[in-house]
C-alpha positions as semicolon CSV with decimal commas, in nm:
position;residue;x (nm);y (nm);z (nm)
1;X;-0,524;-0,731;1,812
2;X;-0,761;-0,519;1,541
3;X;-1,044;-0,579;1,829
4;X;-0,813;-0,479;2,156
5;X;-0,766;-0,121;1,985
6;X;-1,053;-0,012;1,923
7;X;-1,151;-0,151;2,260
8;X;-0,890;0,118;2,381
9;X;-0,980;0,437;2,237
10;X;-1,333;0,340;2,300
11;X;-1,227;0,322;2,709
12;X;-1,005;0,615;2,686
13;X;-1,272;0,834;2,558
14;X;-1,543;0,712;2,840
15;X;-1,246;0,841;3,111
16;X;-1,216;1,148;2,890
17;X;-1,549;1,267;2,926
18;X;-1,594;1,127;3,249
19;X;-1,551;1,480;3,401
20;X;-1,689;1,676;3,132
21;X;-2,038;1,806;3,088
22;X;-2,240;1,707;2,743
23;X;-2,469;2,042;2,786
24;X;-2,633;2,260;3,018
25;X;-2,969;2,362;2,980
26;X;-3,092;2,726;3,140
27;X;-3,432;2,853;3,201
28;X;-3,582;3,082;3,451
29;X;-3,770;2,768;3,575
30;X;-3,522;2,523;3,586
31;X;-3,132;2,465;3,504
32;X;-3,049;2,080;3,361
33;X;-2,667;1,978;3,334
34;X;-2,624;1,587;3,184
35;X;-2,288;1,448;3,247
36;X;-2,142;1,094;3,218
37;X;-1,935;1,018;3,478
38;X;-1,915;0,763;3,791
39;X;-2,025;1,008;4,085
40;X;-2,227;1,241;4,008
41;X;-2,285;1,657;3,987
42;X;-2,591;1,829;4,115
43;X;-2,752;2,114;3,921
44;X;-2,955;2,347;4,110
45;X;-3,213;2,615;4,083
46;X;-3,444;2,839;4,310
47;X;-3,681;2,533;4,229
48;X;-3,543;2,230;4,233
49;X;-3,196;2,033;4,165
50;X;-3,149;1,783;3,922
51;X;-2,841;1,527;3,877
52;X;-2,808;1,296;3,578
53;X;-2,562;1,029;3,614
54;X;-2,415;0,725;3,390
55;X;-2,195;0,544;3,547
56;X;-2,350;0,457;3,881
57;X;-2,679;0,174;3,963
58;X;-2,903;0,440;4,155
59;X;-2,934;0,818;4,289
60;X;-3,142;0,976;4,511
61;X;-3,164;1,387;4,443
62;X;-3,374;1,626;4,619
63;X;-3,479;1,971;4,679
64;X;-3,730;2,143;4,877
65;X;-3,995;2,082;4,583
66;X;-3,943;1,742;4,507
67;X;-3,718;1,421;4,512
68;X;-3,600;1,241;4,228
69;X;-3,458;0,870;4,193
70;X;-3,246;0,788;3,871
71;X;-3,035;0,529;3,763
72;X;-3,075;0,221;3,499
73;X;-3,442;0,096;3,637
74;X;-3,546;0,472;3,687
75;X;-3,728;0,693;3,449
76;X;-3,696;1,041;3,511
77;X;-3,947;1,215;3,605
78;X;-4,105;1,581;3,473
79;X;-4,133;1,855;3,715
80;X;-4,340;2,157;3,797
81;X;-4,441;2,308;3,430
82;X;-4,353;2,072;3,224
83;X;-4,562;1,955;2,937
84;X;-4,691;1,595;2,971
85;X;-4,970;1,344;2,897
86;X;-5,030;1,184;3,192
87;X;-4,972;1,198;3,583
88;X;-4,760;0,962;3,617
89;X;-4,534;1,130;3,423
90;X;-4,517;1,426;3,683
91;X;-4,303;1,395;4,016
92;X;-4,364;1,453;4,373
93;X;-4,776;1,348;4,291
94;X;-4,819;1,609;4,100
95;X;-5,128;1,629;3,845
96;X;-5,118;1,647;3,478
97;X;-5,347;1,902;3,268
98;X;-5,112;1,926;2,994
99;X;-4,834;1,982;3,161
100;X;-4,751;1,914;3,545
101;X;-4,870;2,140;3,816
102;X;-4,754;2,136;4,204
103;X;-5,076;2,014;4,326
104;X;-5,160;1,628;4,494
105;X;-5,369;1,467;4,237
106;X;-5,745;1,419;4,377
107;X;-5,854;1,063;4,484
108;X;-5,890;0,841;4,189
109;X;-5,650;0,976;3,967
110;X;-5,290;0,793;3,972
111;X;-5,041;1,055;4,142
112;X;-4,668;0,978;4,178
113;X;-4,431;0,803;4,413
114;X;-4,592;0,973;4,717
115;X;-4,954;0,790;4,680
116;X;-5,134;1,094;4,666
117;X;-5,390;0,873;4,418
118;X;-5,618;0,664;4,633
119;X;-5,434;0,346;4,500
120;X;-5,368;0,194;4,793
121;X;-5,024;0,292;4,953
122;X;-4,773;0,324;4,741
123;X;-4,896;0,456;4,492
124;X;-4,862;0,325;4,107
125;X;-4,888;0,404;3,727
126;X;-5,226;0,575;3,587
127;X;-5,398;0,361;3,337
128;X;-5,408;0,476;2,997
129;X;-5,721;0,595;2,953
130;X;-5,932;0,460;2,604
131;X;-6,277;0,443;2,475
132;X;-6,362;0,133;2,306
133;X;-6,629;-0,097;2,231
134;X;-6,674;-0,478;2,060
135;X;-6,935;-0,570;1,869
136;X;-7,013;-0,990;1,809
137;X;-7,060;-1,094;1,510
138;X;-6,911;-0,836;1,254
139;X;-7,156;-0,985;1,010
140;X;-7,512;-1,165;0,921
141;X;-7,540;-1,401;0,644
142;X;-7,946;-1,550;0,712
143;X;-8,126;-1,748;0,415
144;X;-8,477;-1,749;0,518
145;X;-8,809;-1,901;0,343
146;X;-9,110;-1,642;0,270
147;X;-9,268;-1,574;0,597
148;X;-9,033;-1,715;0,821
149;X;-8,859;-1,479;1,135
150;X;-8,574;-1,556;1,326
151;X;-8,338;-1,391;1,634
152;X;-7,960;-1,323;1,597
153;X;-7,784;-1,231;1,906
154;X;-7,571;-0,929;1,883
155;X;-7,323;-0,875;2,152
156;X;-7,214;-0,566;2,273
157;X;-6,910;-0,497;2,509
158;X;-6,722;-0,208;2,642
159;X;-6,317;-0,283;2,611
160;X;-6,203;0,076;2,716
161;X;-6,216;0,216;3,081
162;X;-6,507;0,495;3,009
163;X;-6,871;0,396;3,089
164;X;-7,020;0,445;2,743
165;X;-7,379;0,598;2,570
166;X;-7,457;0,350;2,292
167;X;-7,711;0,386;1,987
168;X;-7,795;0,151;1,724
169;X;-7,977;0,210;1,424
170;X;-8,033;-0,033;1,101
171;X;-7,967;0,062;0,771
172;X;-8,294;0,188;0,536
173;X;-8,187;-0,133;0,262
174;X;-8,315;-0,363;0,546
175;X;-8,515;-0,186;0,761
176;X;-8,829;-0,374;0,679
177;X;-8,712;-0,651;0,793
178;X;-8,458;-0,654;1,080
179;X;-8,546;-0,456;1,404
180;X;-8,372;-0,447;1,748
181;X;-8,460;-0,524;2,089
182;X;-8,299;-0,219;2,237
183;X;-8,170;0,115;2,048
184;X;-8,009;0,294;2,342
185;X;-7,841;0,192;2,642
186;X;-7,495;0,271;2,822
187;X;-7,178;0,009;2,927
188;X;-6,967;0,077;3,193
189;X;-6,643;-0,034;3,108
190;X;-6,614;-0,400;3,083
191;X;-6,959;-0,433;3,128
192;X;-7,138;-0,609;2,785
193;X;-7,523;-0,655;2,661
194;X;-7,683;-0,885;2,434
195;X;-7,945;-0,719;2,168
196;X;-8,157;-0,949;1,955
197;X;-8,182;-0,879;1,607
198;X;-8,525;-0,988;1,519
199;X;-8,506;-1,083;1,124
200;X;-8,854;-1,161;0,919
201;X;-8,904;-1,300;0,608
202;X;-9,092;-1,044;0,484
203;X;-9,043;-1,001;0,073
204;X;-8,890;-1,230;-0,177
205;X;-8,550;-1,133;-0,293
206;X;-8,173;-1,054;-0,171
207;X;-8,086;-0,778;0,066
208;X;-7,806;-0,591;0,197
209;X;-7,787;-0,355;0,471
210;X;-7,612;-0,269;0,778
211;X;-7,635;-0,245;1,150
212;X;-7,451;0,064;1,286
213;X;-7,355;0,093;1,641
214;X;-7,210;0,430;1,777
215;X;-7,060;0,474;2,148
216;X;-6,962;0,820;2,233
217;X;-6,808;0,897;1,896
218;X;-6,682;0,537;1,797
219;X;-6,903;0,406;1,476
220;X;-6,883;0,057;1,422
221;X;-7,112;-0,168;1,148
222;X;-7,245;-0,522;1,146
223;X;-7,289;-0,592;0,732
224;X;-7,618;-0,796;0,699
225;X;-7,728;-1,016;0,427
226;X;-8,054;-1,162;0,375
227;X;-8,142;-1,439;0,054
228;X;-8,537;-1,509;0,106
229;X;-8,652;-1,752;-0,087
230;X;-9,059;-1,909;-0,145
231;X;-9,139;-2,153;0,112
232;X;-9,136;-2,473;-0,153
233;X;-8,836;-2,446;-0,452
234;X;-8,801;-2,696;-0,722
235;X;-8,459;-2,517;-0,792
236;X;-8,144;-2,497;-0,552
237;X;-7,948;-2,206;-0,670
238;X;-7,574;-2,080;-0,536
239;X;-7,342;-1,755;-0,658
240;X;-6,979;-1,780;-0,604
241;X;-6,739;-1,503;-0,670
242;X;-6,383;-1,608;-0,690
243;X;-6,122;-1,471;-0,439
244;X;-5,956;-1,328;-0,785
245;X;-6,283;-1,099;-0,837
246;X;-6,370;-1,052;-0,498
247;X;-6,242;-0,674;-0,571
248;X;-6,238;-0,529;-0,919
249;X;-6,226;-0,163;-1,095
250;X;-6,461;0,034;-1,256
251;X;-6,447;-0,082;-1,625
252;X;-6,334;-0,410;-1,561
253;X;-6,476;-0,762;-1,562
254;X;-6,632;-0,940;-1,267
255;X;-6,654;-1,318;-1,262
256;X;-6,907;-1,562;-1,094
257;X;-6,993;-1,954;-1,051
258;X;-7,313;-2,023;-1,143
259;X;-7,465;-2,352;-1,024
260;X;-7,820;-2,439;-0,999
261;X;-7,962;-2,780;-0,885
262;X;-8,279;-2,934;-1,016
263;X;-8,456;-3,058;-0,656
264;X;-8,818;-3,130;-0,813
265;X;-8,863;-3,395;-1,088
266;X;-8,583;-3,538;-1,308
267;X;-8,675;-3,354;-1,625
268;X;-8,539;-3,075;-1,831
269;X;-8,714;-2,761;-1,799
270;X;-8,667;-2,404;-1,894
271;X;-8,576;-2,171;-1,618
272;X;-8,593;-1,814;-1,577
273;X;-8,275;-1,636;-1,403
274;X;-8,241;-1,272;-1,310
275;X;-7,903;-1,117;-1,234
276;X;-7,922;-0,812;-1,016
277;X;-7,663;-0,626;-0,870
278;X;-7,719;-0,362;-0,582
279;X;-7,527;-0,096;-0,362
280;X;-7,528;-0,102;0,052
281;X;-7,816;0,189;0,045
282;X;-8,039;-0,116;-0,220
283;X;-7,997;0,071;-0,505
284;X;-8,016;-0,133;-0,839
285;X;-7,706;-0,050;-1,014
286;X;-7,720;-0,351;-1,248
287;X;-8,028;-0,600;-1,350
288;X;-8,083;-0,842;-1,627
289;X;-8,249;-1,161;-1,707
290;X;-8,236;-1,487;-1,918
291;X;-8,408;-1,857;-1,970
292;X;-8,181;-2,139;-1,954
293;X;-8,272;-2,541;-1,977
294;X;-8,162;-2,721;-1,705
295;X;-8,220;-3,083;-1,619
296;X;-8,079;-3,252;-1,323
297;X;-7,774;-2,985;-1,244
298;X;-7,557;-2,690;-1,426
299;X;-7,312;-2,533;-1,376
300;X;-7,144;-2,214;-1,544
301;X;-6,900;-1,893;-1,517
302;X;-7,109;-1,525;-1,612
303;X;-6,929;-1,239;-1,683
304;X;-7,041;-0,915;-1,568
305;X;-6,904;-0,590;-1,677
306;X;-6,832;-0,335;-1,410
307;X;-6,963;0,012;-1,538
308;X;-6,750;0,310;-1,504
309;X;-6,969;0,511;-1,304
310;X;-6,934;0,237;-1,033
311;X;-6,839;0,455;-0,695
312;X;-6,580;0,266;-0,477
313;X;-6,738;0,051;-0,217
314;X;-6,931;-0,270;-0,135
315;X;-7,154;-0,441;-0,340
316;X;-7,394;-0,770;-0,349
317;X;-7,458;-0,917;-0,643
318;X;-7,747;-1,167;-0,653
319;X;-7,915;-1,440;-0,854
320;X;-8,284;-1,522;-0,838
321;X;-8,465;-1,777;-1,013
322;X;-8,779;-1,870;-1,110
323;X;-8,953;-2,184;-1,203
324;X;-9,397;-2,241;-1,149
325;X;-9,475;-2,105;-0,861
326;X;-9,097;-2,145;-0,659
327;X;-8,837;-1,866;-0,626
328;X;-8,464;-1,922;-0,537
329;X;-8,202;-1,674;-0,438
330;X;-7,873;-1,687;-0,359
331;X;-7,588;-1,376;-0,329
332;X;-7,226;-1,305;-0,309
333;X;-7,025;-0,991;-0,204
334;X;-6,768;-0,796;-0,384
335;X;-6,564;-0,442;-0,355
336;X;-6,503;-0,171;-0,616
337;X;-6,176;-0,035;-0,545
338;X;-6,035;0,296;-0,735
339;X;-5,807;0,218;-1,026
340;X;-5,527;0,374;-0,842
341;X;-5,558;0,201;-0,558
342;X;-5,565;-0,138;-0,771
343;X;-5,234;-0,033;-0,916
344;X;-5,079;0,030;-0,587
345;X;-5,195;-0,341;-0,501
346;X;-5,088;-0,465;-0,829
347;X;-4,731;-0,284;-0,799
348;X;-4,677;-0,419;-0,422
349;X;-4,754;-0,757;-0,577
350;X;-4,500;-0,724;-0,820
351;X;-4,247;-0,592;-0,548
352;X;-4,315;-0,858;-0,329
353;X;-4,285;-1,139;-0,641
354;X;-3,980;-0,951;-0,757
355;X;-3,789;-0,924;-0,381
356;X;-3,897;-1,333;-0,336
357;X;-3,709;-1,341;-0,631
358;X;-3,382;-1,126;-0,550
359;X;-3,381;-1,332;-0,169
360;X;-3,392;-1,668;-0,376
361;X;-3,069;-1,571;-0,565
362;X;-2,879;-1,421;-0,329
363;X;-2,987;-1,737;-0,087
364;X;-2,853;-1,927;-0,428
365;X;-2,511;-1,708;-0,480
366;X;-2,404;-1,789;-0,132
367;X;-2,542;-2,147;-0,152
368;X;-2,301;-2,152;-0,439
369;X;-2,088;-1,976;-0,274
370;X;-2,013;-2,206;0,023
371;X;-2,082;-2,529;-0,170
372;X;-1,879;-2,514;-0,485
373;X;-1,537;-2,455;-0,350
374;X;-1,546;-2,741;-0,160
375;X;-1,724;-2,975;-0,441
376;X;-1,425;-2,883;-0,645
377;X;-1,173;-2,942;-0,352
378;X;-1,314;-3,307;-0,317
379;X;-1,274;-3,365;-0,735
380;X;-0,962;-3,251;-0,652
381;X;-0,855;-3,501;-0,376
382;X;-1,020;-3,757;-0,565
383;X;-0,768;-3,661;-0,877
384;X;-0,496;-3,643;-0,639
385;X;-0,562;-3,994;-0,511
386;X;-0,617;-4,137;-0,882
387;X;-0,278;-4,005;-0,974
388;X;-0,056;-4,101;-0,691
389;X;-0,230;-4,470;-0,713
390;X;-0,111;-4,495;-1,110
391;X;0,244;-4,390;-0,917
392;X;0,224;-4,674;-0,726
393;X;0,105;-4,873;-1,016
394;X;0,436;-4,727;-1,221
395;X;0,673;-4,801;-0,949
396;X;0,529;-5,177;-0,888
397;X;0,594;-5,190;-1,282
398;X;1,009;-5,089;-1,236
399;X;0,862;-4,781;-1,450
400;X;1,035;-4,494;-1,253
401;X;1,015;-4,229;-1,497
402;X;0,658;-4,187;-1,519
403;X;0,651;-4,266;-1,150
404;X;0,803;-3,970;-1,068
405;X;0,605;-3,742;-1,366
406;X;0,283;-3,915;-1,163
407;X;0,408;-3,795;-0,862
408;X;0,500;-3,404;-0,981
409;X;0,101;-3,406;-1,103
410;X;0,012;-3,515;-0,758
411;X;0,206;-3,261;-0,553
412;X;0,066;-3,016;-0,800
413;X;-0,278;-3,102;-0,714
414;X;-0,204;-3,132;-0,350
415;X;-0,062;-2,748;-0,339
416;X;-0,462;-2,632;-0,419
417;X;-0,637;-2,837;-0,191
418;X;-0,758;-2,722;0,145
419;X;-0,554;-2,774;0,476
420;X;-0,800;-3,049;0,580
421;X;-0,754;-3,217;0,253
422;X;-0,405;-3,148;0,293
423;X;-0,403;-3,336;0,609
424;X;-0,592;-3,665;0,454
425;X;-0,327;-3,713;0,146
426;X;-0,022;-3,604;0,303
427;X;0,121;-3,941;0,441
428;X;0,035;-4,094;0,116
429;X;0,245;-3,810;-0,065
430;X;0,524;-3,868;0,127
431;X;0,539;-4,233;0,122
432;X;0,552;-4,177;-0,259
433;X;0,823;-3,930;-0,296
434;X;1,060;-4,171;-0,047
435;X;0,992;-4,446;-0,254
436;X;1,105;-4,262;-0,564
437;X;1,420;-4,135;-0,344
């Protein structure tokens, strides 16, 4: 009955206002009137008529400008002079420049329900229309031995529906030694290119750079990592930055795994390692050194403290090492974020950790909730049971008095349990009080 009334006055006030106008809108272009009701009421103006309707499945409304279908599968269209963003927006195949003007759209552009567009009768929606571009892979990671060169496709492909004017240039940090088949080229749209990016071997050492791709405006970069190492090493060596470090403030520390291999004889020797860390543009923000006897294999954790004047951005941090004649190299990345920005990470961590921990209790309150009553319903019936058996026990003994005290605890117990418990004891119950009749 509490659902059938509100059901009522919600019915009463649709046929209330099923005559009535919501508003009326006035302008010395046009004149809008939105009603709700299940015929319909046209609005007209010295350029066109308009009828809204709720109520009924479809409408047809026109005017010597224009005609306008509504109803639930129709969207209503704009009309002469009114702003919008694209032509299919407009009515009667009119064009959009900001707003919609009375003129058929020219061939190629998506007009209205008339087919003005050359879209092939019947005309159809305009394509949104985007500039875009892919670029495969987003990154390089090449080890490479003194001397040695190698090619590293780069694939290039226009996702939007503009033909596009590409140029690609690589980063001074590696200039020396990457270089590009082609610089400049265009893409019409879904049209892609392959463009080699021939790597040499040039110089000892660790290098990070970047390959940046532009298309009309769009900037996109390929990061690019180089370890070149001497053609024969004695020494295998490998830099691992935890996932916990992999972005740290200014100030703070940064953490790395340290593991070198011995490769050449099975003796302990003294080996020279070099820590250096560097910026995207190769600058040397960080660089030390130290000897360290290693036999077969080591392995350790080095701390490196992040200066202050560290900007935000990436970073490589490399180790090289030195043993005869043989040079080894290996490099990780990291990020320096700003210190505000790590406490806006570190307090969204804590709000996360701290809602897991408010849906885990509430999902425990109602758990406990739903479960508890009815754990201490079935103690009950058990208690229940217990008592009217010693009854049974009592009258089987000729020892009515307690019998019937028994039987009061029972029936006191029964009056809390649940109807469905009710239900199970209630025959025994009974059969107890007539045998104490």
């Amino acid at each position: 009955m509490r659902a059938i009334k509100p059901a009522i006055f919600a019915f009463a006030l649709l046929l209330a206002l099923s005559s009535t106008f919501a508003f009326e809108i006035n302008s010395s272009n046009y004149k809008q009137r939105v009603i709700v009701s299940s015929g319909g009421e046209t609005t007209s103006s010295s350029s066109y008529k308009i009828i809204n309707v709720v109520g009924t499945i479809n409408s047809i409304i026109s005017s010597p400008s224009y005609t306008n279908r509504i109803g639930f599968l129709h969207t209503l269209l704009l009309a002469d002079g009114q702003p919008c963003t694209s032509a299919n927006q407009c009515e009667g195949g009119f064009c959009c420049s900001g707003s919609c003007t009375s003129s058929a759209c020219p061939s190629g552009a998506a007009g209205g329900g008339g087919g003005a567009a050359a879209t092939g009768g019947g005309g159809g929606d305009t394509p949104l229309l985007t500039k875009n571009f892919s670029v495969t892979p987003t990154s390089i990671d090449e080890q490479l031995a003194l001397g040695e060169s190698r090619k590293v496709p780069i694939t290039m492909k226009n996702t939007g529906n503009f033909s596009l004017n590409f140029s690609l240039s690589v980063s001074a940090a590696i200039s020396e030694f990457v270089t590009l088949s082609e610089t400049a080229f265009s893409l019409a749209p879904a049209q892609e290119k392959v463009i080699d990016a021939n790597i040499a071997g040039k110089k000892l050492g660790s290098y990070f750079g970047t390959i940046e791709t532009k298309g009309d405006g769009i900037s996109k970069s390929v990061d690019v990592v180089l370890d070149i190492s001497s053609e024969q090493v004695l020494f295998d060596a490998k830099i691992d930055i935890p996932p916990e470090y992999k972005e740290v403030e200014p100030g703070k520390d940064l953490k790395a795994q340290i593991t070198l291999l011995n490769v050449g004889p099975a003796k302990q020797v003294d080996v020279t390692i070099s820590y250096i860390i560097k910026d995207k543009s190769g600058n040397v923000m960080h660089e030390s050194s130290e000897t360290i006897p290693v036999e077969s294999q080591l392995s350790f954790v080095k701390t490196f403290k992040i200066p202050e004047n560290f900007q935000p951005g990436d970073y490589i941090i490399v180790i090289e090492v030195r043993y005869q004649n043989t040079f080894a190299v290996s490099s990780d990345l990291f990020k320096v974020v700003a210190k505000e920005e790590a406490v806006k990470k570190a307090a969204m961590s804590r709000t996360i950790v701290i809602s897991g921990i408010v849906f885990a209790a509430i999902i425990l309150i109602v758990f406990a909730y739903l479960l508890i009553p009815r754990f201490s319903w079935s103690v009950m019936l058990t208690e229940c049971r217990m008592i009217m058996d010693k009854a049974k026990s009592a009258i089987i003994s000729k020892d009515i008095p307690s019998a019937r005290k028994l039987y009061m605890e029972a029936r006191s117990i029964y009056r809390s349990l649940s109807q469905d418990e009710k239900r199970e004891v209630y025959g025994e119950l009974m059969d107890l009080y007539n045998k104490l009749k």
